[in-house]
N, C-alpha and C positions, 0 to 999 in steps of 0.2 A: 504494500500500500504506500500512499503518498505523503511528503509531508502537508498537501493540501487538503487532507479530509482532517486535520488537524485546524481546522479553519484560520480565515487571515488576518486574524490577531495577532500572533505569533511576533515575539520582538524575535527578530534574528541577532543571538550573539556573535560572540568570537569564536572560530573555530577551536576546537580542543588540539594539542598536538599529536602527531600520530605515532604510531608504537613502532620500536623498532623494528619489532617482528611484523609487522605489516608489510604483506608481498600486494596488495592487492589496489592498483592507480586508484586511486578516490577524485572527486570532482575538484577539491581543491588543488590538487596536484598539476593541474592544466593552468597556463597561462591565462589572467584574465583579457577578456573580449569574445572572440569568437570561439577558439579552444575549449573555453570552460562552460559558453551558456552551449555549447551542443552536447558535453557530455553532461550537463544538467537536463535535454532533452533526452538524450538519448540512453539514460537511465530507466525510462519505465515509458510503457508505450501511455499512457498516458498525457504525454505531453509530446507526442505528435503531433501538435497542433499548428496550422499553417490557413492558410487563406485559400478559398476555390476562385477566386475570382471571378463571382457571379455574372456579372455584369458585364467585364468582357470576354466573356463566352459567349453571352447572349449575342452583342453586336456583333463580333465574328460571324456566331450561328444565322444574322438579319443579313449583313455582308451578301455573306456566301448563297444563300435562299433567295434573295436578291437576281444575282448573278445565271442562277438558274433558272431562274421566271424572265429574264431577258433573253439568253436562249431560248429558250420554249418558245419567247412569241416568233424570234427570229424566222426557228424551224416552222411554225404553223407560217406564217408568210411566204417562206418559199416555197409550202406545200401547195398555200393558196392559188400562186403567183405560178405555179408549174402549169406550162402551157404541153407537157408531152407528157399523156394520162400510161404511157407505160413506164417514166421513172418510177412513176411512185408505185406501180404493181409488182414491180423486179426490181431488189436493191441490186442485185448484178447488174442490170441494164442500167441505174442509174448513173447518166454520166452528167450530174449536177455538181461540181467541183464544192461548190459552194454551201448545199446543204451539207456533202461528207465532210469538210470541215466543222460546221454545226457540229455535228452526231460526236466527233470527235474530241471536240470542246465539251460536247455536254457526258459524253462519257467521265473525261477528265475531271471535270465539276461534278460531278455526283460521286465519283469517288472520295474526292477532298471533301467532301459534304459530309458521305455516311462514315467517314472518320472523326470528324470534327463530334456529331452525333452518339457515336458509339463512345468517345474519349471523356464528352461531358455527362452522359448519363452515367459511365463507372467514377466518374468525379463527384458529381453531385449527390449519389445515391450511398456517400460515404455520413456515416454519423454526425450531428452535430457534436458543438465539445459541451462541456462540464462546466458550468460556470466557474466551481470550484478549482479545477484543474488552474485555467486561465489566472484567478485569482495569485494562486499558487506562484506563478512565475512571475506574477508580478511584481508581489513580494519579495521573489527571492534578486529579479534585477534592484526595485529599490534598495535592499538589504547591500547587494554587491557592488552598484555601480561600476559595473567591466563593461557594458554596453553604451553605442549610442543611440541617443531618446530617438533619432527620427528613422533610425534600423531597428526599433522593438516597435514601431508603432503599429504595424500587423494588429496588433494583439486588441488594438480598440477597434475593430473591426468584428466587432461579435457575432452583428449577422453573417457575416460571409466566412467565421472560420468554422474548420471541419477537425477530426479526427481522421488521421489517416490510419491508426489501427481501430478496427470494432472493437466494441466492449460488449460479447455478443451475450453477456448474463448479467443483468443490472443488478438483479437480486444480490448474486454473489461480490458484486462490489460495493454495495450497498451495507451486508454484514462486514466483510471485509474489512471497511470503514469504520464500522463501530468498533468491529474487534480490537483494534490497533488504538484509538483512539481512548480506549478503556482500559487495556494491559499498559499502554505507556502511563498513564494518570495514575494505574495501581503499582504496578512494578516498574520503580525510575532506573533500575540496571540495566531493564530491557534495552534500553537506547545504544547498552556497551558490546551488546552481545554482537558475535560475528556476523548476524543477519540485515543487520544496519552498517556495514561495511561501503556501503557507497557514496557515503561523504561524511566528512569531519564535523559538517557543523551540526551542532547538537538538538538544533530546530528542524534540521532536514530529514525527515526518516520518509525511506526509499529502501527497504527489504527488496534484500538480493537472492532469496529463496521463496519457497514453496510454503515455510511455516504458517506461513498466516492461511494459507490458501486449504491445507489443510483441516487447520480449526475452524476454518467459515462452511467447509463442505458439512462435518461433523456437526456443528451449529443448525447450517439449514436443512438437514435431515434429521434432526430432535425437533425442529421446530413444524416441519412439516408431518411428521409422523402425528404430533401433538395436534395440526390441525386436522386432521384426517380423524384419530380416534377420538378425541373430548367428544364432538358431536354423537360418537357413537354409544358412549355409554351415558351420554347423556337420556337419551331416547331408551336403553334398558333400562334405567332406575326410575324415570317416568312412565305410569300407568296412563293417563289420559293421552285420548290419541290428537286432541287440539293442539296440547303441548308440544306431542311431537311433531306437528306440522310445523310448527311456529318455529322449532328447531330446526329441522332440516330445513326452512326457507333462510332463519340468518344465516346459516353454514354455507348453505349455497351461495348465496351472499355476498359476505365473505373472503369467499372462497377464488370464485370469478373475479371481486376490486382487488386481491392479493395480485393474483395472475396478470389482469388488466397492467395493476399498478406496477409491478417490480420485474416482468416479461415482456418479451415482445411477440408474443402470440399472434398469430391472425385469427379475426373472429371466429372464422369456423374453426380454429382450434378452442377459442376459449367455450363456443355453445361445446365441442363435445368432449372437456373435461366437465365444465360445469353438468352436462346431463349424466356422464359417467358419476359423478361424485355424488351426485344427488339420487340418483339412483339405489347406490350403495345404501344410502339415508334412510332410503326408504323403506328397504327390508324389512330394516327395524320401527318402524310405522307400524310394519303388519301385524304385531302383537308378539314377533319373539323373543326371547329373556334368556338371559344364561343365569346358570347357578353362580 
């Protein structure tokens, strides 16, 4: 995790000195300027964060669409304007110099087109960022001043920047976040341990393993388990069958704004966990009981 879900309060101290035995380059070890804010990027995919250039994608994409719609009328005018009805029946016999040039050009232009197309839709179809994240480096340029203000100004470009890596499990960054934000506030050694090895300064925690990632799997598999059975024996220990509607409708509930909220489900996947889970619910509607 980052030290941005640490929120941006955070005074940034002096770095600690680093230990002899330290094999392992840390952030401060890079020159400041460009050296040091890349390996503070390129510490955690997280702060991938860059600009899509919305805007001029777009005029390029008006540009070029443009250009194509000029051909097209050209070709429909010399189609018009053909006074010999077997060019236009036999592109062999066609000895119209003038349209095969067309055809040629618009070949060419439609290709530069469905690139242009294909390269902005795997661009723009990349994640927005984190407010948090963004937050994060801001801080840590204020804190450093190795940068100059009018080569970080990207970064106030909120609408237009993106994440170039997905975060394709919210939920699990989400605990993640908590996790790390709660073990540092209980346990202050945590910060020394080998897992925060990727910078010296004592505000920056950027975990260089799997620890955390581990205890948030563990986390969100007690926490799911928990919302799957409470409902359940909720409905055994209640006789009345109102009651148990009234249960299985807030667990379904729920159940779907968890998913909604912390996944990226498509609807048809969240109607058919929501009807699988509700289902389940229901059994127990029906009057069964365990000992």
């Amino acid at each position: 995790m980052l030290f941005s879900h640490l929120r941006p309060y955070l005074v940034f101290g002096k770095p600690r000195q680093q230990s002899s035995t330290s094999t392992t380059k840390q952030i401060e070890d890079f020159r400041p300027g460009y050296p040091r804010f890349s390996a503070l990027l390129s510490a955690h995919n997280s702060f991938h964060i860059f600009r899509s250039f919305r805007q001029l994608r777009t005029r390029l994409l008006l540009i070029k669409q443009l250009k194509l719609s000029d051909l097209e009328e050209q070709l429909e005018k010399l189609d018009n304007d053909e006074q010999r009805g077997l060019f236009l029946s036999s592109n062999r016999r066609d000895n119209n110099l003038s349209r095969k040039q067309v055809i040629v050009d618009i070949d060419r232009a439609l290709a530069d087109y469905d690139q242009l197309i294909e390269r902005n839709h795997r661009i723009l179809a990349l994640d927005p960022v984190e407010n948090r994240n963004v937050s994060s480096i801001r801080n840590w340029l204020n804190a450093n001043g190795c940068m100059a203000r009018d080569e970080v100004k990207y970064l106030d470009h909120m609408n237009d920047l993106t994440s170039v890596v997905a975060s394709h499990d919210a939920i699990m960054l989400t605990f993640e976040a908590w996790l790390e934000r709660t073990l540092l506030r209980l346990w202050k050694g945590l910060r020394h341990r080998s897992m925060f090895d990727v910078s010296r300064d004592p505000t920056v925690h950027i975990p260089s393993n799997s620890a955390f990632r581990i205890a948030t799997k563990a986390l969100t598999a007690s926490l799911i388990v928990s919302l799957l059975l409470i409902p359940i024996f909720i409905c055994n220990m209640v006789q009345r069958t109102k009651v148990r509607l009234v249960v299985v409708a807030v667990a379904a509930v729920l159940f779907v704004a968890i998913l909604c909220g912390l996944t990226r489900a498509k609807p048809i996947e969240l109607f058919v966990a929501g009807a699988t889970y509700t289902t389940v619910l229901v059994v127990f509607v029906s009057g069964a009981n365990f000992d």
